[in-house]
N, C-alpha and C positions, 0 to 999 in steps of 0.2 A: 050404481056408481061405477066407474071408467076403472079400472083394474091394473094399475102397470105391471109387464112381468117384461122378463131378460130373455133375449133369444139369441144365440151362438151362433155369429155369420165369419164369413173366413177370415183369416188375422188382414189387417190392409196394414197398409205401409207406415200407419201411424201407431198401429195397434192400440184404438182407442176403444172403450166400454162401449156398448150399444145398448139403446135399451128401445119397446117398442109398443106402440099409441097405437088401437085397435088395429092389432096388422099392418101399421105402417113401422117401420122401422129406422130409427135416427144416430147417428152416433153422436157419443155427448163430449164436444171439445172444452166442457166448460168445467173447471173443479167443484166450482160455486154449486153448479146443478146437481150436478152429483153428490155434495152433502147435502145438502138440501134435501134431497129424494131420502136418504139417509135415516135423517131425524124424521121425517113423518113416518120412516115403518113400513112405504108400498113402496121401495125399489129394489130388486136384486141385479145382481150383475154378472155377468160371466169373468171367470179367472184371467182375463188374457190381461190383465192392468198390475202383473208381479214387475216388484221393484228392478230397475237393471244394476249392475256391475260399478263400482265409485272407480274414480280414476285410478287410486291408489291401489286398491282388489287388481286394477289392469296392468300395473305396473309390475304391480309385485308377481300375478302371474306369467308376463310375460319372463320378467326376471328368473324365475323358477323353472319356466320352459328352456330358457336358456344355457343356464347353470346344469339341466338335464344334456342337454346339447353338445356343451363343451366333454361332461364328463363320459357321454358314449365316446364323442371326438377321441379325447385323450384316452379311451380305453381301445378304440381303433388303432388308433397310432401307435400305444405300447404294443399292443398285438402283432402290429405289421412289422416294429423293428424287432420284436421278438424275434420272427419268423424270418426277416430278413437276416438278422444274426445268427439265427440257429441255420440256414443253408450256409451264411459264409462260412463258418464254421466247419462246418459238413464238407461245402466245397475247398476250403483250405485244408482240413486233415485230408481229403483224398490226393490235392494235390502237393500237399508235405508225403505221403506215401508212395507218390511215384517217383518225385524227383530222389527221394531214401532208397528205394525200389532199383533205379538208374542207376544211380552210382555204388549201389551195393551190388549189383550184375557186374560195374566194369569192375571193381575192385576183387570179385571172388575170383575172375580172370586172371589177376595181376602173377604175372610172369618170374619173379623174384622174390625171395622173402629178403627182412633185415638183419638175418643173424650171423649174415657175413657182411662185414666191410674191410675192407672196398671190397666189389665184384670183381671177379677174376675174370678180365677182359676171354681168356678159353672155353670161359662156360656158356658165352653169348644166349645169359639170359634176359637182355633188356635192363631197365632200370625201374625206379621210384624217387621219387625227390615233392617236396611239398615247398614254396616258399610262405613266410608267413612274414606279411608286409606289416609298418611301422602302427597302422591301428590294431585295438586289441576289444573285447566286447566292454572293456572297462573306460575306455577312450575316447572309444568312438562319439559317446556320448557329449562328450564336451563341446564339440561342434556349436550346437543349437542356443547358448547360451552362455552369458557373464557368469563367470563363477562368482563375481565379488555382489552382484548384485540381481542371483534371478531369483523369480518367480517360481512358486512349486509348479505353475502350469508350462512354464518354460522348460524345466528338470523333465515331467511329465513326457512334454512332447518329443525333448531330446532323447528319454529312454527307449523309442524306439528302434534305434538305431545298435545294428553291431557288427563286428568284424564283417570289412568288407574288400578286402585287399588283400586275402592268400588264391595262391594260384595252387591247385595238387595235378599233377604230372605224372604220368604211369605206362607201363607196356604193358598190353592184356589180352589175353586169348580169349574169343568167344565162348557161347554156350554152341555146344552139337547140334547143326541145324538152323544157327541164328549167326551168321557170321557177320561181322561187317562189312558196309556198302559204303560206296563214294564214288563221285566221278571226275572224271580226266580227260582233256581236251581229247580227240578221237587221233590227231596227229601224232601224240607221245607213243601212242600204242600203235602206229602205222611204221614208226619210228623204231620200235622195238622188233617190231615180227620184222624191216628189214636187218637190225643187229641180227637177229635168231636165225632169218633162211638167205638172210642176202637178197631177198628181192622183196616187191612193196610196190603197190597202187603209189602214183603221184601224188605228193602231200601238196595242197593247195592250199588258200589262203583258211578258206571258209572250214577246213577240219581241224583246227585251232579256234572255232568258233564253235565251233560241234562234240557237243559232251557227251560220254556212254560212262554204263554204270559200270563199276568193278566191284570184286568182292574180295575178301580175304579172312584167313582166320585169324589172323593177332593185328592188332592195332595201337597205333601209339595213341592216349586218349589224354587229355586237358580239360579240367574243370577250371572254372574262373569267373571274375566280375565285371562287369563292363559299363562304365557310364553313357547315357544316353543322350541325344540332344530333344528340344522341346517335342520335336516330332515321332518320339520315341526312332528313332536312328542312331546311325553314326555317319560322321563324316571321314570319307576317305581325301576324295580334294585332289585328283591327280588329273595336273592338265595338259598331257601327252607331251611327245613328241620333246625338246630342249628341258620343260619343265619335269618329265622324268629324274634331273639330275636336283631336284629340290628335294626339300626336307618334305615330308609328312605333318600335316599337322601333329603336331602331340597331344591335340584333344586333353589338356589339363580338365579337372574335374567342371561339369560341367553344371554350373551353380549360379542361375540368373534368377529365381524370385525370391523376395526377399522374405523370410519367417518369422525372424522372431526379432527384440531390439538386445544387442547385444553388445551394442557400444553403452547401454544407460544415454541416448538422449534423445529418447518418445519415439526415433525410428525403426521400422525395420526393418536390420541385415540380412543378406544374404549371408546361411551358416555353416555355407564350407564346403555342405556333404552335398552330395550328386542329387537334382531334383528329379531324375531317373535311374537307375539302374536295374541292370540285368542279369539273372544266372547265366552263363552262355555252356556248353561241350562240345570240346571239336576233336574231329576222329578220323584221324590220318591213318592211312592203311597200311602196313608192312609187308611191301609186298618188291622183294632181292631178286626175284625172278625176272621184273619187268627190266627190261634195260634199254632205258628213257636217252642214253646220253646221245643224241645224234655225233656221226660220223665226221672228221673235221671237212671230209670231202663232200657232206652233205649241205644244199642249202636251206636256210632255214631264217626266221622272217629277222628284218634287222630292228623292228621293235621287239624291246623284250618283254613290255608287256601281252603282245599278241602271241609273242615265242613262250611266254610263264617263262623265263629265265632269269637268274639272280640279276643285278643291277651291279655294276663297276664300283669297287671303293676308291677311297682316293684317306692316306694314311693321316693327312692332314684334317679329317672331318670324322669321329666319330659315329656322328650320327647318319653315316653313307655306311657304316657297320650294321649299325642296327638294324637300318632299316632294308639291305641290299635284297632280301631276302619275301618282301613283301606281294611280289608279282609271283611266284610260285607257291606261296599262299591261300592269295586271292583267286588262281587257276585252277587250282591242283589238291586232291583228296589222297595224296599219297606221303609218306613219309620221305621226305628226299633233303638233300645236303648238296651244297654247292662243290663245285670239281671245274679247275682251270684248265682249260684247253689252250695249250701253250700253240697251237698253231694259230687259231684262231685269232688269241690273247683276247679270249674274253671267258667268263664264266658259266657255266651247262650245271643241270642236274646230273643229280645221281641216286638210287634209290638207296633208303636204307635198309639193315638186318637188323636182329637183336644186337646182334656184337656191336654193329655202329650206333647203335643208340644207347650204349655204354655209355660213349664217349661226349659230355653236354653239349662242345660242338656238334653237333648233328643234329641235334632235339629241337622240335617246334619252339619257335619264339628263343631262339638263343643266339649270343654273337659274339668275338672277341674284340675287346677295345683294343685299338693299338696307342702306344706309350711310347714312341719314339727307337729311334737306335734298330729299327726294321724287328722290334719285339711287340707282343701284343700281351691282352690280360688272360687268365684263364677265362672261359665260356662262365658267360653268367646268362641271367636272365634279360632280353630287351623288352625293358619294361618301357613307359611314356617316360620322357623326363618332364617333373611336377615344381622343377627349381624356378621356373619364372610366374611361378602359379599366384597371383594375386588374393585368391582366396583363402577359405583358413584350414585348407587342406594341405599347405606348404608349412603353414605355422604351426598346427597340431604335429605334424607326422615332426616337427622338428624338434617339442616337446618331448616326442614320444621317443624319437632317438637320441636327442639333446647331443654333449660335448662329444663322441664318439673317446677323443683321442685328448678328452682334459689331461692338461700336466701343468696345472697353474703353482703346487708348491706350497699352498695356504691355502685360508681360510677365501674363500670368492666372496667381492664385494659389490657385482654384477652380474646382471643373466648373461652365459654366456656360452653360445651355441656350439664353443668347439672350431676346430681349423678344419674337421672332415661334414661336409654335408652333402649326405651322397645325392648324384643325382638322379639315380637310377630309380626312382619309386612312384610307384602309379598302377597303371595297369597294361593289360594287355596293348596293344594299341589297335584301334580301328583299321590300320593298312593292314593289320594279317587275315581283318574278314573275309568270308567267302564273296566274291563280284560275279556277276553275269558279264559278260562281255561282246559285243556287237559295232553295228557302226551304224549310224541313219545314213540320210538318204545324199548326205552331203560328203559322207563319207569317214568322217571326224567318229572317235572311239567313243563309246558309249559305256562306263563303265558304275554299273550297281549295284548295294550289297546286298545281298538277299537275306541277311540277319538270320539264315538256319542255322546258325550257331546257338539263336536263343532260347531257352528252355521253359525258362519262366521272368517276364518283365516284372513282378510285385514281391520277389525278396528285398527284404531289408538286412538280412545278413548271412554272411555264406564264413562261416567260421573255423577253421582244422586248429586242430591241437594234435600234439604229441605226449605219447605217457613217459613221463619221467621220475623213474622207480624211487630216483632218491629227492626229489622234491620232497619240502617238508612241510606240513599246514601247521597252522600257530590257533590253537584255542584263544577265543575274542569274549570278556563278557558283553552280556547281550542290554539291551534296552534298561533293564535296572540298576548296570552300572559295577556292577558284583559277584564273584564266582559261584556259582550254583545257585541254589534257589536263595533271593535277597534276604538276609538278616537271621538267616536258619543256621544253625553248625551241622551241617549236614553229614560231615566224617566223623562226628562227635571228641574233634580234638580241644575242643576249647575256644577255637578260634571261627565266627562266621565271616564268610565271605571271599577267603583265604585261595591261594591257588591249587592248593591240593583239593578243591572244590570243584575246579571247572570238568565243562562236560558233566555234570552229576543229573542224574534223569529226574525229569519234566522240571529242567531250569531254560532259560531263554538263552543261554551262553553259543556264541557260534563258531565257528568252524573257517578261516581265512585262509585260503589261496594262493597262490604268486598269481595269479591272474585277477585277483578284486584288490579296488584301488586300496584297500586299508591295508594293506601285506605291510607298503615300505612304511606306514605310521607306525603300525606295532611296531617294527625291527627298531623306529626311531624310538619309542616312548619303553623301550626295556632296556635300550643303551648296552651300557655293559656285562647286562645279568641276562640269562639265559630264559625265552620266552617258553611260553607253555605249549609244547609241541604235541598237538593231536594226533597225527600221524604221518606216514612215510606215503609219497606214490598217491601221481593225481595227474590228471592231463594238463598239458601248460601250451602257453606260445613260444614258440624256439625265440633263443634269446632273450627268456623273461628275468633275468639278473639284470640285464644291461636297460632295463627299462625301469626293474625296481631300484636302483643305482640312481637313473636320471631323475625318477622321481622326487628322490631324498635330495639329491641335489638341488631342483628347483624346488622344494621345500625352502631347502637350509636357506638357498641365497633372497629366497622371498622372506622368511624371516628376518636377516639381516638386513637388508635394503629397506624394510618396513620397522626396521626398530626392535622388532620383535612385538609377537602377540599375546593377548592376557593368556597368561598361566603357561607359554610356551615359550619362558626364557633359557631355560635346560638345553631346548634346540638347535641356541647358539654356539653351531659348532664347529671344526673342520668337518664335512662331508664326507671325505676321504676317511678319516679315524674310525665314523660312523661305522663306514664300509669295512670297514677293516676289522672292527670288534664283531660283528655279527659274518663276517666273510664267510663261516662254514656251512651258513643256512640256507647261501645259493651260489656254494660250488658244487652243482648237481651235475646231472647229465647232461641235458639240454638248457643249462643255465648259459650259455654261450660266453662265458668268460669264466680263469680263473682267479680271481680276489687273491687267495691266500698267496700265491709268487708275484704277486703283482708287484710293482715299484711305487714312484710318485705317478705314475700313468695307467690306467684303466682300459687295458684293449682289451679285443677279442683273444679266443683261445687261438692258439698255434694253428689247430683244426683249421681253421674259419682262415686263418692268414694263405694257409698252403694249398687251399683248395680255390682261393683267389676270389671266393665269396667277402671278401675285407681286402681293400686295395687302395692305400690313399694316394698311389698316383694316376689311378684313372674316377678317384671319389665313387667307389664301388661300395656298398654295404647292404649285404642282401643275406638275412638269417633265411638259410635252406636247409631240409635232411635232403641230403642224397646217396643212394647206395653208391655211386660213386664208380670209377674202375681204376682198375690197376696198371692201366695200357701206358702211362706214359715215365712207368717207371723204368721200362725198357723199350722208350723211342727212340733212344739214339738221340735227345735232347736236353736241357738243361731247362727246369722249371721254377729256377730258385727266385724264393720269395714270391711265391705265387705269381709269378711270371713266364709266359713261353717264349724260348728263343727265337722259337720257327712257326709261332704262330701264324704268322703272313705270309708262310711260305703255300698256303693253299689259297690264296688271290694273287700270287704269280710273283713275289715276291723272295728277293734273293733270301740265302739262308744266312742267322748270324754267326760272324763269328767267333762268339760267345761259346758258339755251340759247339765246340773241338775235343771237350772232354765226356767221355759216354757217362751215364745215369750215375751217381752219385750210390744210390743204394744198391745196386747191383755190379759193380766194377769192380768187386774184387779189393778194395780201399780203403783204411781207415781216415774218411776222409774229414772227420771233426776229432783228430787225436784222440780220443778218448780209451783206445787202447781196444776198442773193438771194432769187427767189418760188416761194413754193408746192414748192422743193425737197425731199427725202426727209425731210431733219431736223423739215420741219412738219408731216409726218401725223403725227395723231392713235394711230392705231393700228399694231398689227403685231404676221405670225405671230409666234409664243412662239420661234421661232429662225430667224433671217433667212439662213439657209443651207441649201442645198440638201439633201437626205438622200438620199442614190443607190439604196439597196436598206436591207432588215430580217432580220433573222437571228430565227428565232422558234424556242425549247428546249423540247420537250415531255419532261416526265419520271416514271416511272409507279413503281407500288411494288406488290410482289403480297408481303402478309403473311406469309400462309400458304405460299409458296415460298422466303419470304425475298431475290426478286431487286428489282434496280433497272435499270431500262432509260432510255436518252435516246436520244432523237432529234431532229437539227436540221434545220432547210432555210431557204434564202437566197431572197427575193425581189427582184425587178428593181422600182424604184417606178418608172421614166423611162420606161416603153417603153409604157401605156399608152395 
């Protein structure tokens, strides 16, 4: 009988059973056949007929494969921003240690200490002055968001931001071997070896074109902040020739995308602060030897941007003050000061010494307002002016300085910003940058800033403080509401929670500041009774009374105006009383006003008024330390009320004649009755804060985008030991 058996041919496309009829070989499409063969007992079959895979098996492994997928993915991706974070990191602490590194070289240079004010014009050792502008690291942040209605992601994103508006100003000697460098059109110095030998190569157009390097061992040096425009630049905007005699732009803050929605309605604003900014330091060279002034019998070009010569004021335009000074800036790596050449009658350099950079006329970025009657202000800072500023860099900075000079008499029933709003606050301006300067082929002036001023484009905050020994901190309890650790009697008097509690170790209680925004709540919510003072001496922002003062104020009047708020009816108060009861908790050093002589009016200290840093006829308010000098207590002028007689008499203007009686504190004169002479009461002048300032604490703080980290770093300098 015929035998079937099973023989194994290669898988075919169908991969069906084979089976095979003497030697002949068939494959079986049929199921029927195949059980069939089955039940009779003579068929075998080769393995290739295993069951396949159900839809759902393919589903679900496919699903499994992929859920493997994502989670490599996502473990790539954490890996990469790990790594990406851990360099930013890396890259931001190295470059927080150079910019620390930088500025701790110029600083150990610094030419004066603070333990003499004012500087004795004879000692002609240079200065130090810091200005610290109207935001504070506590402030700053307001920007980015509605206080009445944001978002922690809003708060979040605002926290990055801090003090970004002090300017620190210094004279500094190099290290042995590392001197300073800068350069100066090739003409100044062609200019000088003729002063020095009398003769001299032909000055031509093109060696006013032509820049060589110099060196020197002390320099005037500038730290600062600078807002940027989209293309990471600035705009200087000078369009030669008639247009010379224009203004500068003022580059108000420069704030086109919009962030966050801070009006409350679904859009969003533009929040104020700078969508760029830049560290910048610029380093003018001290160098009295060189003598720049050309000869009145020399000629020289009759543009004075090609000549780097100050620019003509005109007494009717302040801001021909400010800014006259911008083309020898822009030219020039030297420290120099304008000087009227009455033949000419027009305005020349002059270099400066230490002893001239005593005096803040002379100093990078400085200028005297004039105020009528051929009188001018003391030298302050020219800074932008930010008063037409649309943004909310007008509105914060006005917060932050509020009424300067309230004398309302009562209780305020309106926010109300005061008669003094200074205009002076902003930043450096873009016309002092360094320009390359040329002509093309047409012949027209070619003028661009080569931004070496900049240091580093991705800080978000460049912050100085001052140490003010008798600042006082206020113990705060902390998150559970309670002094020392919550519900415990921790002193074992009886009583838990108690003040004689606070600070008690490992409780949560903290530690408040004049520079965190909670200082002026406390001073509100203890009223009359004396708060729990932690300790004496802490770094501050100059003038931090006069901010803690506005704060309480635009408290008080927002409570009032609003009805008042749950549980904050006690805070309907006068402001002023407010001030008044807690007055001795910031009449400090560097509190910049004093409370307790105060009247129905709130000004600056005397300091601040005589030094011409507080000036409300040219709306001047600029908190500075400066060591200050002593030169114009025996100029042969009259400085009263922080005003100079003969201020304009170095842009060629007559003298006044105000000025008839010699110095006040030096004349030999009882000249405020009081029965003694020439004592401290009758100078004329004085530093902007007539107390010592021991050291500076300076916050650098960086921001890398694209890693999303934030980095700070601080360091403390010594000012006495120089």
């Amino acid at each position: 009988m015929m035998r079937l058996s099973a023989v194994s041919l290669s898988t075919r496309s169908a991969d069906l059973p084979v089976i095979a009829f003497d030697g002949q070989s068939f494959a079986v499409d049929s199921p029927s056949v195949v059980s069939a063969a089955r039940r009779r007992g003579n068929f075998t079959m080769s393995r290739n007929d295993h069951r396949g895979m159900t839809l759902i098996e393919v589903l679900i492994a496919t699903a499994l494969t992929l859920l493997i997928m994502l989670a490599l993915a996502q473990g790539f991706k954490t890996m990469s921003e790990g790594v990406t974070a851990g360099r930013a990191r890396l890259t931001g602490s190295d470059q927080l240690r150079s910019l620390s590194g930088l500025l701790r070289s110029d600083l150990n240079g610094l030419t004066v200490n603070t333990n003499t004010l004012p500087q004795s014009y004879q000692s002609a050792n240079g200065y130090f002055m810091y200005y610290d502008g109207p935001l504070s690291d506590s402030t700053a942040m307001l920007f980015n968001y509605n206080p009445a209605g944001a978002e922690i992601e809003d708060k979040i994103s605002a926290s990055r931001w801090s003090d970004i508006d002090d300017v620190l100003m210094f004279t500094a000697k190099a290290r042995d071997g590392e001197w300073f460098r800068g350069r100066v059109p090739l003409a100044l110095l062609k200019i000088h070896q003729y002063n020095t030998t009398g003769s001299s190569s032909a000055i031509v157009e093109d060696d006013y074109f032509t820049e060589v390097t110099v060196a020197s061992e002390y320099a005037e040096v500038a730290w600062f902040m600078r807002p940027l425009n989209d293309l990471g630049s600035i705009d200087i905007a000078e369009s030669g020739g008639s247009g010379y005699g224009a203004i500068p732009p003022s580059n108000p803050v420069l704030d086109a995308a919009p962030v966050v929605d801070r009006t409350g309605d679904g859009i969003p604003d533009s929040d104020g602060m700078p969508d760029r900014i830049a560290l910048c330091r610029r380093v003018l060279l001290i160098r009295p030897d060189l003598n720049i002034t050309p000869p009145s019998g020399m000629s020289i070009p009759s543009d004075p941007q090609v000549g780097a010569r100050p620019m003509p004021v005109s007494v009717g335009s302040t801001d021909s003050f400010r800014y006259h000074m911008r083309f020898a800036y822009q030219r020039c790596d030297l420290s120099v000061r304008p000087f009227y050449d009455s033949v000419r009658d027009s305005l020349v350099l002059k270099t400066n010494s230490l002893a001239d950079l005593q005096l803040p006329e002379n100093r990078f970025a400085h200028y005297v307002a004039p105020s009528g009657d051929n009188t001018a202000s003391m030298p302050v800072l020219a800074l932008t002016n930010e008063s037409d500023s649309t943004g909310g860099y007008l509105k914060m900075t006005n917060l932050a300085y509020g009424n300067v000079t309230q004398d309302d008499g009562g209780s305020p029933t309106a926010i109300d910003y005061g008669t003094l709003q200074p205009f002076d606050r902003g930043f450096i301006p873009a016309a002092f940058f360094r320009t390359s300067l040329s002509r093309n082929t047409a012949g027209a002036l070619i003028s661009l800033p080569t931004l070496e001023e900049i240091v580093a484009s991705n800080v978000v905050g460049f912050d100085v403080r001052g140490f003010d020994a008798t600042a006082q901190q206020f113990a705060a309890p902390g998150a559970d509401g309670g002094w020392g650790i919550f519900g415990v009697d921790d002193d074992s008097n009886g009583t838990t929670d108690d003040r004689s509690e606070a600070g008690w170790p490992q409780t949560d209680d903290l530690i408040v500041g004049p520079g965190d925004p909670g200082y002026a709540l406390m001073i509100l919510q203890f009223e009359g009774s004396t708060p729990v003072v932690a300790n004496s001496g802490t770094f501050v922002d100059l003038c931090w009374g006069r901010r803690v003062v506005n704060q309480i104020n635009n408290f008080s009047q927002t409570v009032t105006m609003t009805g008042g708020l749950p549980g904050m009816a006690h805070f309907k108060k006068d402001w002023e009383l407010v001030i008044k009861m807690q007055a001795n908790f910031w009449s400090s050093a560097l509190s910049g006003f004093a409370p307790l002589s105060m009247g129905t009016t709130v000004l600056p200290t005397a300091a601040m008024i005589r030094s011409g840093r507080f000036n409300t006829t040219t709306n001047v308010y600029q908190p500075t330390f400066d060591t200050f000098t002593d030169y114009y207590e025996s100029d042969g002028n009259r400085q009263s009320f922080g005003m100079s007689a003969n201020g304009l008499v170095r842009f060629g203007l007559a003298a006044s004649a105000s000025n008839l009686l010699p110095d006040a504190g030096v004349d030999g004169l009882d000249d405020d009755g009081n029965g003694a002479t020439d004592e401290e009461g009758e100078r004329e002048t004085s530093p902007p804060f007539a107390y010592k300032m021991p050291s500076i604490q300076i916050r650098f703080r960086i921001q890398d985008v694209t890693a999303g980290t934030l980095q700070e770093l601080s360091i403390a300098h010594d000012l006495t030991g120089n």
